[in-house]
C-alpha angles and dihedrals in degrees: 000000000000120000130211101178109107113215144162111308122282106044100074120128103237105024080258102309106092090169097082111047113214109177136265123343117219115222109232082240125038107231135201124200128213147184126216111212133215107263118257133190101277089056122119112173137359087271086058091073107039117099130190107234099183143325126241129219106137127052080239090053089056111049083038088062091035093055088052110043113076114250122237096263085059101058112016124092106276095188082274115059141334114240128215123257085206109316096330137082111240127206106188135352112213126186111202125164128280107288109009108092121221109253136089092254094059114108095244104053096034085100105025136092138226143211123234147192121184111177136125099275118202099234100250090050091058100043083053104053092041076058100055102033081062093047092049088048102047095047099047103238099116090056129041100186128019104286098112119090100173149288144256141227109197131195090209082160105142135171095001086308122122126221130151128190122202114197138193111201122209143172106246144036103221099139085220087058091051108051088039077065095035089059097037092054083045090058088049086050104051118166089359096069099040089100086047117122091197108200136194130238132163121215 
């Protein structure tokens, strides 16, 4: 599947040379991405209503899952009205790494931290930086090693009022680590990040 989103180096279909087609194009980390829906009468706890969407171990794998799933600005509350992903309402989207669940409680992120902006996006603006943090993620230019575990979009809209969090997820909590990350996702992020208060918490 061709693909015409430019994004950090590393993730592109062809090595640059989308003229001659060869073949698939394996990621360095294999992903899974998953959507976290609004809680409904049959939930018991915050698992209940995660769901696994795909997982990702090709670039084409990749830009195949990213085409068909909404972006944020499709489905999350915009001060109007909150859309249907089908026929559910959907709170975050995260995309972690193959075998490492998004939630506090899993092994890897026990003892890690996590970035985050929480701000009122303007929706393109949104849609923009998800793209790129994933970007950044899948082809490995936000991380170096192995620290990152995966990031988070999050619908955090109340009372009329709009508000949006982006996350990146990662396994320690070595302040050095964090802000090596923290520079690198600013560079991925480029103009859409310039209004982002990025804070630190540790898990």
């Amino acid at each position: 599947m061709a693909d015409t989103t430019e994004g950090p180096p590393g993730i592109g279909i062809n090595g640059g040379d989308d003229s001659k087609p060869t073949g698939t194009h394996p990621l360095e980390s294999e992903w899974v991405l998953w959507e976290h829906r609004a809680p409904d009468k049959n939930s018991k706890s915050y698992e209940d209503n995660m769901e696994k969407l795909c997982e990702m171990t090709t670039v084409e794998d990749f830009w195949n899952a990213w085409n068909n799933i909404p972006k944020p600005s499709q489905i999350f509350f915009d001060g109007k009205t909150k859309k249907k992903f089908a026929n559910r309402s959907v709170e975050s989207f995260s995309l972690f790494k193959k075998g490492i669940k998004p939630e506090w409680e899993d092994q890897a992120n026990r003892s890690g931290a996590e970035w985050f902006c929480r701000k009122n996006f303007p929706m393109q603006q949104l849609d923009e930086s998800w793209q790129n943090l994933a970007l950044g993620m899948v082809g490995e230019t936000i991380d170096h090693g192995d620290e990152i575990c995966g990031a988070r979009v999050v619908d955090k809209c109340a009372g009329g009022r709009c508000m949006y969090r982006l996350e990146l997820w990662f396994r320690k909590k070595d302040q050095g680590v964090a802000d090596e990350l923290l520079g690198r996702m600013q560079t991925c992020l480029g103009k859409s990040q310039t209004s982002c208060k990025w804070e630190f918490r540790p898990h």
